[in-house]
C-alpha positions in Angstrom: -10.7 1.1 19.8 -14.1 2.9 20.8 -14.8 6.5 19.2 -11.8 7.6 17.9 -11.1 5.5 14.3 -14.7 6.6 13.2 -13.9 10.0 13.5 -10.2 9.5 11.8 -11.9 7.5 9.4 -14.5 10.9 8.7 -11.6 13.3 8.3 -10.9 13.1 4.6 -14.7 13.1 3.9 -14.5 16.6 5.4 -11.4 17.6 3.5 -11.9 16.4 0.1 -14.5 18.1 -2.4 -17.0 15.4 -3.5 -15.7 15.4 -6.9 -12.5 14.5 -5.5 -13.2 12.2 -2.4 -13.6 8.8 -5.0 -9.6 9.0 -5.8 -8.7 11.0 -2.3 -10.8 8.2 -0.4 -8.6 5.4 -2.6 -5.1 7.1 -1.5 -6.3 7.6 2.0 -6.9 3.8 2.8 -4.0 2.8 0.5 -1.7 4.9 3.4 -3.8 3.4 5.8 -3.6 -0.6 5.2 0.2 0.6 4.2 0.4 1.8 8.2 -1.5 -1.1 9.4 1.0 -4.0 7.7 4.0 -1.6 8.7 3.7 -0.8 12.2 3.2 -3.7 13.9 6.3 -4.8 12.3 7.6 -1.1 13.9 6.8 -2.1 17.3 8.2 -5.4 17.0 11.4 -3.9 16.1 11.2 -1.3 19.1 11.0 -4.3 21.3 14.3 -6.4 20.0 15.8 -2.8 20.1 15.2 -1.9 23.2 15.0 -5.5 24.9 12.1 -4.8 26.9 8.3 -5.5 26.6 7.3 -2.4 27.4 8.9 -1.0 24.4 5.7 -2.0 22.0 3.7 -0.1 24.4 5.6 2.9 24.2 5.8 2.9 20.8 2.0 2.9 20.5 2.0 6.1 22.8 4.2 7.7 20.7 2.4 6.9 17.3 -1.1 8.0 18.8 1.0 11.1 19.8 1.8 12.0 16.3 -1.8 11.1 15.5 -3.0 14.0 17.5 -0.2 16.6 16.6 -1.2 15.2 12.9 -4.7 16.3 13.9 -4.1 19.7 14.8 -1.9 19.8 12.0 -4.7 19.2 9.8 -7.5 21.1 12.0 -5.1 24.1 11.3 -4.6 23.7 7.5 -8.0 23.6 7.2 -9.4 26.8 9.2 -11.3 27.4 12.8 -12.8 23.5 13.4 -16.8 23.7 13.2 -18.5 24.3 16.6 
């Protein structure tokens, strides 16, 4: 895990005004336990599709793929990132 989920986990924090964040917070982790009961199941099906072990593996790359193209995504929407 290491670094990277505490600074997904600090993303809608920075997007959402505080009057806001309570019910933005709530939808945020409802998508996220949502993700977390699905995908497994995701990768599981990758691997009786594809009949190989490695396919859980590559579906893993591929999600944390979209996770950074989701990031950029987001960076974008919201204006030059804070240096």
């Amino acid at each position: 895990m290491g670094v990277p989920p505490g600074l997904i986990m600090a993303l809608p924090a920075q997007a959402l005004r505080p009057e806001a964040r309570a019910i933005g917070m709530g939808v945020y982790y409802t998508w996220y336990y949502a993700a977390m009961a699905i995908l497994p199941a995701g990768a599981g099906l990758a691997r009786d599709y594809a009949g190989s072990a490695a396919a859980p593996m590559a579906f893993a790359a591929v999600t944390v793929l979209l996770c950074v193209v989701a990031l950029i995504l987001f960076q974008t929407a919201q204006g030059s990132p804070e240096r």
